[in-house]
C-alpha positions in Angstrom: 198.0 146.6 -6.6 196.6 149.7 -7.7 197.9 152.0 -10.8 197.2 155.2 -11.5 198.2 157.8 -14.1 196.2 161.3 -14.2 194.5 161.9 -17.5 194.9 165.4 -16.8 194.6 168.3 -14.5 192.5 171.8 -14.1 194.2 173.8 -16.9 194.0 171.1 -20.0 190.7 169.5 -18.9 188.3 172.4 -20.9 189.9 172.0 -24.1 190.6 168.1 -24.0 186.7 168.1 -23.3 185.9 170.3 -26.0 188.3 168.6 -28.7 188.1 164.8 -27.6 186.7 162.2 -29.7 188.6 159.6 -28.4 190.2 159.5 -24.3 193.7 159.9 -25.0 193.6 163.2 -27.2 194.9 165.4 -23.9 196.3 163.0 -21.5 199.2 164.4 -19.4 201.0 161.7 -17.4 203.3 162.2 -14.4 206.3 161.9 -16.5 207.9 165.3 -18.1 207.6 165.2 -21.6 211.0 165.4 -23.6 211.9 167.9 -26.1 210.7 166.1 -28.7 207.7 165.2 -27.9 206.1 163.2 -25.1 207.8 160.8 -23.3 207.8 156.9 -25.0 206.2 155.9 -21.1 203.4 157.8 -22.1 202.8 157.4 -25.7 202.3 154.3 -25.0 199.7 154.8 -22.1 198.5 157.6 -24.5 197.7 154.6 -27.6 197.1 151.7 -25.3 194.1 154.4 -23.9 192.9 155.4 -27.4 192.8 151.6 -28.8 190.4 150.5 -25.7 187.8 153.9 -26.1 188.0 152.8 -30.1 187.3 149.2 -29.0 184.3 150.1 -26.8 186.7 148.6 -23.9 186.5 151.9 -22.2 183.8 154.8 -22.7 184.9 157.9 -24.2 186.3 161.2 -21.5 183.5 163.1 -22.6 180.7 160.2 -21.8 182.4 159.5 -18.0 182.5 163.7 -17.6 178.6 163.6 -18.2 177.8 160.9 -16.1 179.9 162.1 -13.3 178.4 165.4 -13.4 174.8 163.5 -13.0 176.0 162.4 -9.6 178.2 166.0 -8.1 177.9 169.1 -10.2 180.8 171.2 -9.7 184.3 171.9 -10.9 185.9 169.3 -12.3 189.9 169.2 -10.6 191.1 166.0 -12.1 190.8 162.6 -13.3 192.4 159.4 -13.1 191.9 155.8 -14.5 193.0 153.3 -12.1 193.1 149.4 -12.2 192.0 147.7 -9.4 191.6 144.0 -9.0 191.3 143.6 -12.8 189.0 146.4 -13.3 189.2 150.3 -15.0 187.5 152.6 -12.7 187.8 156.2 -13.6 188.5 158.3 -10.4 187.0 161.9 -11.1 187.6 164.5 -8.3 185.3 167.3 -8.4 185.4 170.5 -5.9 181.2 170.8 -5.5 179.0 174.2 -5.0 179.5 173.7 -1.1 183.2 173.7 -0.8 184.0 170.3 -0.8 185.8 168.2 -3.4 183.9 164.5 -3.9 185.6 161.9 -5.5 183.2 160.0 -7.9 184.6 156.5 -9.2 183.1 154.9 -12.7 183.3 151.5 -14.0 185.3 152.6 -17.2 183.9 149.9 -19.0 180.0 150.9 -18.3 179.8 154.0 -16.7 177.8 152.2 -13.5 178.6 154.6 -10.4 181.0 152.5 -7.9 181.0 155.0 -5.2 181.5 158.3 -4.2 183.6 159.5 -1.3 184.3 162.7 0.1 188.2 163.5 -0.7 
């Protein structure tokens, strides 16, 4: 089974890049926040996130956006971390110079480039 929760999308992606130390600091998950806050759903994802970049589990946002750059330069659209058959990939979709949007998946863990697929 495969899960899934955007990080986050187009408009918050320059200034969580700029202002992350740590993955979590801008995730947006599919779940509307509530007035007070965000939504318990994703705090959780939110500190469950942070606690695996602080224990070297996961790399850091700003280490998977530079290696996923190294393989497609381009825009990047959005990004997910997925689980699939016990492992964290990260899923980022990037629309390239020519047009088309690539989708690069990273071993969260290492950074070692799985595969990358035209989306």
């Amino acid at each position: 089974m495969t899960h899934s929760a955007p990080l986050f999308r187009r408009p918050a992606l320059i200034a969580a890049a700029a202002s992350l130390s740590l993955l979590a600091a801008g995730v947006a998950f599919a779940d509307a926040p509530g007035k007070n806050g965000p939504a318990p759903r994703q705090e959780r994802e939110a500190s469950a996130i942070r606690g695996a970049v602080e224990r070297g589990e996961i790399l850091p946002l700003p280490r998977i956006l530079a290696i996923a750059q190294q393989h497609v330069a381009g825009e990047v659209l959005k990004i997910e971390l997925e689980q699939e058959h016990g492992r964290l990939a990260y899923e980022v979709k990037i629309l390239a110079a020519n047009g088309r949007v690539r989708e690069v998946k990273l071993d969260a863990r290492s950074g070692a480039l799985i595969e990358i697929e035209d989306d």
